[in-house]
NUTORFI-782404 format. One record per residue: residue number from 1; z, x, y of N, C-alpha, C in turn. Coordinates in steps of 0.1 Angstrom, whole numbers. Example, Ala and Ser with C-alpha at 12.3 -4.5 7.8 and 13.67 -1.06 7.14 Angstrom:
<rs>
r num: 1; npz: 78; npx: 132; npy: -57; capz: 78; capx: 123; capy: -45; cpz: 78; cpx: 132; cpy: -33 $
r num: 2; npz: 71; npx: 128; npy: -22; capz: 71; capx: 137; capy: -11; cpz: 79; cpx: 129; cpy: 0 $
</rs>
This chain:
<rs>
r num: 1; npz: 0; npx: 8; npy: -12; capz: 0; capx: 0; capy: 0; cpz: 0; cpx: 9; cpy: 12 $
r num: 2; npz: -9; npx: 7; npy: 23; capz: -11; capx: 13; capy: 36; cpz: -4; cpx: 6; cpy: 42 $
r num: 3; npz: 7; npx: 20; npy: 43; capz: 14; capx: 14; capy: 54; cpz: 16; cpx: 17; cpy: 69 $
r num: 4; npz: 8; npx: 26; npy: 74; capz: 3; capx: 33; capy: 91; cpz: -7; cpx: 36; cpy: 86 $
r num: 5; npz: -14; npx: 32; npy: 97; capz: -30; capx: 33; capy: 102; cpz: -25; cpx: 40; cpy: 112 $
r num: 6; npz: -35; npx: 55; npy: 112; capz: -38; capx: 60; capy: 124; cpz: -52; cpx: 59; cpy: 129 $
r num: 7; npz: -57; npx: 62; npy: 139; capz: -70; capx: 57; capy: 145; cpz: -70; cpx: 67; cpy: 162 $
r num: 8; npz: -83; npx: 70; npy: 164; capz: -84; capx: 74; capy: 178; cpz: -86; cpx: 91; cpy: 181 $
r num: 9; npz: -86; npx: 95; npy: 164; capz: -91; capx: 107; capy: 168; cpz: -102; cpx: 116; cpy: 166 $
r num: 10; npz: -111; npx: 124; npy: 169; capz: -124; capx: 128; capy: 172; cpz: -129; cpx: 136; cpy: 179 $
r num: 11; npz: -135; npx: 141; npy: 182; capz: -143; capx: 156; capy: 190; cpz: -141; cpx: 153; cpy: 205 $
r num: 12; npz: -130; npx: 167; npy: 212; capz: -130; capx: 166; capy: 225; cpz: -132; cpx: 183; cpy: 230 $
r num: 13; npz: -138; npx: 182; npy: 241; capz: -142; capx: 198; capy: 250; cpz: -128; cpx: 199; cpy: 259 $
r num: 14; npz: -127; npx: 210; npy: 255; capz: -111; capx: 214; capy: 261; cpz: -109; cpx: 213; cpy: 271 $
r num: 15; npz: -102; npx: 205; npy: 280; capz: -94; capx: 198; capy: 288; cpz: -95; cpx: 180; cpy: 293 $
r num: 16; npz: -99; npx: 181; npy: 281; capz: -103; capx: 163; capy: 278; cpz: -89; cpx: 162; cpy: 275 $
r num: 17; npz: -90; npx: 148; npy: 272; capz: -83; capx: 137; capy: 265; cpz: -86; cpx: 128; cpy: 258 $
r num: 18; npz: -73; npx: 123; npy: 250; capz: -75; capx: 118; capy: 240; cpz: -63; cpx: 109; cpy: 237 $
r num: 19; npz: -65; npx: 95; npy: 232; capz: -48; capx: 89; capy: 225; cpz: -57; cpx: 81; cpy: 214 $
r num: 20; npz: -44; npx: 88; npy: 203; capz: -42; capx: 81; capy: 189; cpz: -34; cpx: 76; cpy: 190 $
r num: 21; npz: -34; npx: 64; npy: 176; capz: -24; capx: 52; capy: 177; cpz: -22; cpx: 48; cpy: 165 $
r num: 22; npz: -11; npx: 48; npy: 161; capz: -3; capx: 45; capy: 151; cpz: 3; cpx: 28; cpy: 148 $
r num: 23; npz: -6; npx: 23; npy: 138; capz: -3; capx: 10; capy: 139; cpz: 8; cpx: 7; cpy: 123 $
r num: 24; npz: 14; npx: -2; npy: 124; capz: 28; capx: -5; capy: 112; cpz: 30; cpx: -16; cpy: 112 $
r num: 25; npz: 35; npx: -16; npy: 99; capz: 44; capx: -33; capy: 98; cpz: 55; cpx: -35; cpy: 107 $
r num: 26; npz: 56; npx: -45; npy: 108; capz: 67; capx: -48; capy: 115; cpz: 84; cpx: -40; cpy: 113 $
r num: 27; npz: 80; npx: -45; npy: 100; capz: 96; capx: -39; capy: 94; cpz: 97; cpx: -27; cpy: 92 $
r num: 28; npz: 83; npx: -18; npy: 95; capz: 92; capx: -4; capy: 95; cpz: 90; cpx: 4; cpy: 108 $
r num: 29; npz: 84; npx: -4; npy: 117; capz: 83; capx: -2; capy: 133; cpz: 98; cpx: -5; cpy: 137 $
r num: 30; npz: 103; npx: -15; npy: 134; capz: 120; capx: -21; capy: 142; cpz: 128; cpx: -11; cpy: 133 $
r num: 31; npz: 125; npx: -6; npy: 120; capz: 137; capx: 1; capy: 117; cpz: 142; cpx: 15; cpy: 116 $
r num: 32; npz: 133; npx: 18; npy: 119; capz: 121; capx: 38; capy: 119; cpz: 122; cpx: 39; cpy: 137 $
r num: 33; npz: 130; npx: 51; npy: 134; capz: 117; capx: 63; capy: 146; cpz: 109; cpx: 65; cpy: 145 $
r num: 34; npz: 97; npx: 68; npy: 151; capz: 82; capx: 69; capy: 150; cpz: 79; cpx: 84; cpy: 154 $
r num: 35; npz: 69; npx: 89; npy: 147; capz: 69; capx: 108; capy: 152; cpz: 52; cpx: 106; cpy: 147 $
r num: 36; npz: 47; npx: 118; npy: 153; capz: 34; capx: 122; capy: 154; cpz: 35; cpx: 141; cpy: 150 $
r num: 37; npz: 33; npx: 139; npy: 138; capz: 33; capx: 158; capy: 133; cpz: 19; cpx: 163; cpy: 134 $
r num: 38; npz: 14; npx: 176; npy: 135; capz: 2; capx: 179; capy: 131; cpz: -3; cpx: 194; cpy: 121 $
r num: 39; npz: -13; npx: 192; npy: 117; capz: -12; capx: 204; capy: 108; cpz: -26; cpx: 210; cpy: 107 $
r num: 40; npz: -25; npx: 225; npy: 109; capz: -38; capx: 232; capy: 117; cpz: -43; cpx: 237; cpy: 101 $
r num: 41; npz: -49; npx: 239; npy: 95; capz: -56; capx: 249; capy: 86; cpz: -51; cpx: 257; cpy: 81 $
r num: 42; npz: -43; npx: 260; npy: 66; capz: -37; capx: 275; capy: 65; cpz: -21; cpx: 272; cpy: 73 $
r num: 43; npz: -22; npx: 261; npy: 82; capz: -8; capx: 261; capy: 87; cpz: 4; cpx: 249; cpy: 84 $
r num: 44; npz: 15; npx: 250; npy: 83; capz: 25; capx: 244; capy: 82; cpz: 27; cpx: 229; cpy: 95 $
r num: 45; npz: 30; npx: 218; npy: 88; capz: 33; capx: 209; capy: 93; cpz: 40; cpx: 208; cpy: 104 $
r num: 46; npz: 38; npx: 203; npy: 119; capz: 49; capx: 204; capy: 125; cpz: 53; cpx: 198; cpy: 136 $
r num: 47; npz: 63; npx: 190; npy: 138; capz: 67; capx: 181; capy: 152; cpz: 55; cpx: 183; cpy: 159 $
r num: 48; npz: 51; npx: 170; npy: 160; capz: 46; capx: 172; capy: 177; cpz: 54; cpx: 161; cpy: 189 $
r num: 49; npz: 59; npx: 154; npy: 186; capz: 65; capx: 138; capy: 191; cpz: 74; cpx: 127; cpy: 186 $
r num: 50; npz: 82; npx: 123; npy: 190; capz: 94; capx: 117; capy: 185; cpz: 98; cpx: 110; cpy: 193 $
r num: 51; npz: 96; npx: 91; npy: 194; capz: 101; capx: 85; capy: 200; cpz: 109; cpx: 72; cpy: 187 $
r num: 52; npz: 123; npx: 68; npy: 194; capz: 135; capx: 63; capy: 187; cpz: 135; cpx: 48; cpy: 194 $
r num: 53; npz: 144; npx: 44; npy: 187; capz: 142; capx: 29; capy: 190; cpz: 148; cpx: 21; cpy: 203 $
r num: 54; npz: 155; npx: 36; npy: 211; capz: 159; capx: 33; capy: 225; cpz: 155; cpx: 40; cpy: 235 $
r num: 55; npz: 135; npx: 46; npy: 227; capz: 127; capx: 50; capy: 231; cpz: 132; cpx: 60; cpy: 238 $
r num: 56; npz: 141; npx: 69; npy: 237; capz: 142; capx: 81; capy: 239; cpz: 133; cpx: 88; cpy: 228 $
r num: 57; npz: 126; npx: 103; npy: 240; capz: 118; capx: 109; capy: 232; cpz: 119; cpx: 128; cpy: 231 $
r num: 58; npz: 112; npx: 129; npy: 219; capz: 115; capx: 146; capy: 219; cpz: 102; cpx: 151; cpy: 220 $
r num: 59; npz: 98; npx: 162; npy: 225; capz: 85; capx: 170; capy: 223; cpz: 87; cpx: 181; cpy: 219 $
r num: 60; npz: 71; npx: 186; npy: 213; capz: 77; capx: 202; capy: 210; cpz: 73; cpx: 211; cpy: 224 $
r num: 61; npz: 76; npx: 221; npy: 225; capz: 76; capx: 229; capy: 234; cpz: 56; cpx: 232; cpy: 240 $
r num: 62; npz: 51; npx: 229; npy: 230; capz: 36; capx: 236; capy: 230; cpz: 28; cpx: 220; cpy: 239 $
r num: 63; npz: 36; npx: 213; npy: 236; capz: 29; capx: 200; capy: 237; cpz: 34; cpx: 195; cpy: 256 $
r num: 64; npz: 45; npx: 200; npy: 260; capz: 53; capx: 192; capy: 268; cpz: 48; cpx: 193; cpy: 282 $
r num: 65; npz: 46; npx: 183; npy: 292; capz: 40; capx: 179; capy: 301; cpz: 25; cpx: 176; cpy: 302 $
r num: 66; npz: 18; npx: 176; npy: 288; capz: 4; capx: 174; capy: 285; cpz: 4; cpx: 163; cpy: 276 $
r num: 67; npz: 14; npx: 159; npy: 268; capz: 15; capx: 144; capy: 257; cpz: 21; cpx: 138; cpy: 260 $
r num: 68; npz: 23; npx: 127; npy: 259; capz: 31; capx: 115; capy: 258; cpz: 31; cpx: 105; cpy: 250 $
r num: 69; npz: 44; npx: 104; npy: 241; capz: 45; capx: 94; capy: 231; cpz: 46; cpx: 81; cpy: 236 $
r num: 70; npz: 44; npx: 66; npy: 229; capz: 50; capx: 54; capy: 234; cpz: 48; cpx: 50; cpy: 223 $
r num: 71; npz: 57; npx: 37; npy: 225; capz: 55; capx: 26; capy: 214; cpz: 54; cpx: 8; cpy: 220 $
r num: 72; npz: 48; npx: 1; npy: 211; capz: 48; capx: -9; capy: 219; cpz: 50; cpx: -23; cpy: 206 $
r num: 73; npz: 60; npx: -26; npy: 214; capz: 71; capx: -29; capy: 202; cpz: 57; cpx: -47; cpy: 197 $
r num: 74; npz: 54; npx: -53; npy: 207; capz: 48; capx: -68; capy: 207; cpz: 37; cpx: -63; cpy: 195 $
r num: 75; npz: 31; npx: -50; npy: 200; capz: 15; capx: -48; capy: 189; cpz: 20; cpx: -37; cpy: 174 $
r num: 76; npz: 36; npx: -35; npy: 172; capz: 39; capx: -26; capy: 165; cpz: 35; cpx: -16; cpy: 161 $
r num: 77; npz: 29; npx: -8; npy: 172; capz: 22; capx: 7; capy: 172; cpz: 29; cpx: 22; cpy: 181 $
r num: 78; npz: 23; npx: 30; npy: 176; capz: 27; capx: 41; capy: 182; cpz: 16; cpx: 47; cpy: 187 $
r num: 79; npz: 16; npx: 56; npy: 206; capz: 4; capx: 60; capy: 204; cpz: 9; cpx: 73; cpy: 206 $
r num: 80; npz: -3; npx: 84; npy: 205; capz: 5; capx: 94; capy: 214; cpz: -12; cpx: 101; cpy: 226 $
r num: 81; npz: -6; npx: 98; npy: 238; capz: -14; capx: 101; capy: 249; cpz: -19; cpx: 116; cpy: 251 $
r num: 82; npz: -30; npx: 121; npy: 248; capz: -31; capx: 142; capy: 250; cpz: -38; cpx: 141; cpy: 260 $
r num: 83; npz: -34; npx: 147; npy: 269; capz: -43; capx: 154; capy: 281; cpz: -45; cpx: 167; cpy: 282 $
r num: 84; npz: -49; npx: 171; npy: 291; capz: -52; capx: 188; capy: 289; cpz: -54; cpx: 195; cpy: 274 $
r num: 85; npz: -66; npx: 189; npy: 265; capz: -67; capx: 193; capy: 255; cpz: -69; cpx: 207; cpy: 255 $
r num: 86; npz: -63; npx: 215; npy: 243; capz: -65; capx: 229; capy: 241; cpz: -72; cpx: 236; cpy: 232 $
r num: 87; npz: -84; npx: 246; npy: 225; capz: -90; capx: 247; capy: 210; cpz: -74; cpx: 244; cpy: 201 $
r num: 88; npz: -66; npx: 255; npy: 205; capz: -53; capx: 252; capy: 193; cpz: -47; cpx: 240; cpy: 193 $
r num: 89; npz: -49; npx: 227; npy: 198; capz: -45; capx: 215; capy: 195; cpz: -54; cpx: 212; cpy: 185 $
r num: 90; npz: -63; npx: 216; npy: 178; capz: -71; capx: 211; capy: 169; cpz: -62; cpx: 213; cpy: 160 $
r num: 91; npz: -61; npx: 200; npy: 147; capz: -51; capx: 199; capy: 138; cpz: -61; cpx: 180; cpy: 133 $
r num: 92; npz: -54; npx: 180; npy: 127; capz: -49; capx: 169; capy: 116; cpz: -39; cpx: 163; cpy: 122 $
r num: 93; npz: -37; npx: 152; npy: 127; capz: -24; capx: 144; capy: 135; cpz: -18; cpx: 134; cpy: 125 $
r num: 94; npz: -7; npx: 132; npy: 119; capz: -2; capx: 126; capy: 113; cpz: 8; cpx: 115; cpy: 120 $
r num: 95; npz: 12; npx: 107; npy: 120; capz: 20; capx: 92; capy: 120; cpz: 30; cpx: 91; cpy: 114 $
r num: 96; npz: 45; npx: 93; npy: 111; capz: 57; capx: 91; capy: 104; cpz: 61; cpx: 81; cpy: 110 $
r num: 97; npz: 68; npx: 74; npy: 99; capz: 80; capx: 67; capy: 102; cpz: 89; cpx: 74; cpy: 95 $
r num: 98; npz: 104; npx: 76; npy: 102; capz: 114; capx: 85; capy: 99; cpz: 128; cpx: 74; cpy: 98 $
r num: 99; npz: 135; npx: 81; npy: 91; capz: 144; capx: 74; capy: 87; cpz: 157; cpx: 85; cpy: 84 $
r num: 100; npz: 173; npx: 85; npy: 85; capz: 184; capx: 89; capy: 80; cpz: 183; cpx: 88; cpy: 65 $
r num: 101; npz: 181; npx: 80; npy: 64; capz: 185; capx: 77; capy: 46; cpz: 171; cpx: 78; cpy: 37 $
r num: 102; npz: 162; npx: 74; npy: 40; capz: 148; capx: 77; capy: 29; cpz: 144; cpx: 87; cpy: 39 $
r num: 103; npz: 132; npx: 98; npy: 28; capz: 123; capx: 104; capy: 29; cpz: 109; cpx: 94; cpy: 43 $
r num: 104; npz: 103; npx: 104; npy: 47; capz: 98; capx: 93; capy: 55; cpz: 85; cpx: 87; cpy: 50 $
r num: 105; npz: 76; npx: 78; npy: 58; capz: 64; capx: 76; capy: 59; cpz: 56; cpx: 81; cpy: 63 $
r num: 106; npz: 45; npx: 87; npy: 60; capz: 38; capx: 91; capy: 63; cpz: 21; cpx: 82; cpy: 62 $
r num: 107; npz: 16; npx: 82; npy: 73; capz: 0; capx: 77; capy: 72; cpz: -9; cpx: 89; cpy: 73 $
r num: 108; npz: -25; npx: 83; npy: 68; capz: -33; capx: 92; capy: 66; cpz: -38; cpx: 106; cpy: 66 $
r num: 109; npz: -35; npx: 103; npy: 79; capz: -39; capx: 114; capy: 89; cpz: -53; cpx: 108; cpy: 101 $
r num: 110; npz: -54; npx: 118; npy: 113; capz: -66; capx: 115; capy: 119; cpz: -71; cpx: 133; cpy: 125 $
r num: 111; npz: -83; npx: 135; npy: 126; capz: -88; capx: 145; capy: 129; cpz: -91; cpx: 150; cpy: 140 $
r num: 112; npz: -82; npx: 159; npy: 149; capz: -91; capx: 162; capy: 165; cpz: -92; cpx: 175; cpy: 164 $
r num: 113; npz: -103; npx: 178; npy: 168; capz: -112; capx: 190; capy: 175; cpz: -113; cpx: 189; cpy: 187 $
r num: 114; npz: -109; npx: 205; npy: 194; capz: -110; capx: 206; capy: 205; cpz: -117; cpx: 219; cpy: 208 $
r num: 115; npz: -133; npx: 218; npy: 216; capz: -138; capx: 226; capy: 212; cpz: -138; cpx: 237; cpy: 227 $
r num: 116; npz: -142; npx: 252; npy: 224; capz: -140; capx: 255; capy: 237; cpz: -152; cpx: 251; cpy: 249 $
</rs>
């Protein structure tokens, strides 16, 4: 069973933008933090975004003042907003739902290139 759809990602020339969106069931949008990881070729999985259900949010350091997470509780999605695209933001963007107590969710994945 699919349970996050991601969507919205695709070929951008570096200092474009770009927002993916993370769509969920209801019941694991209200009960989950929502996070956006990504993972480059050869490389390890890793934070990029983390918004909680009193929408406080975390970034990683590479990302911060160029992304922005949101969620929008009525269409039960997550998106995450890139501006100032970089070649090294090229990755694989992933969609979690996170949880204390279970292992999380994870959706498909979605693909951005950023070319120079």
């Amino acid at each position: 069973q699919v349970q996050l759809v991601e969507s919205g990602g695709g070929l951008v020339q570096a200092g474009g933008s770009l927002r993916l969106s993370c769509a969920a069931s209801g019941s694991i949008f209200s009960r989950n933090a929502m996070a956006w990881y990504r993972q480059a070729p050869g490389e390890q999985r890793v934070l990029v975004a983390r918004i909680i259900r009193d929408s406080s949010t975390k970034y990683a350091d590479f990302v911060k003042g160029r992304f922005t997470i949101s969620r929008d509780s009525a269409k039960n999605t997550v998106y995450l907003q890139m501006n100032s695209l970089k070649p090294e933001d090229t990755a694989v963007y992933y969609c979690a739902a996170e949880s204390r107590s279970y292992d999380p969710i994870w959706g498909q994945g979605t693909q951005v290139t950023v070319s120079s």
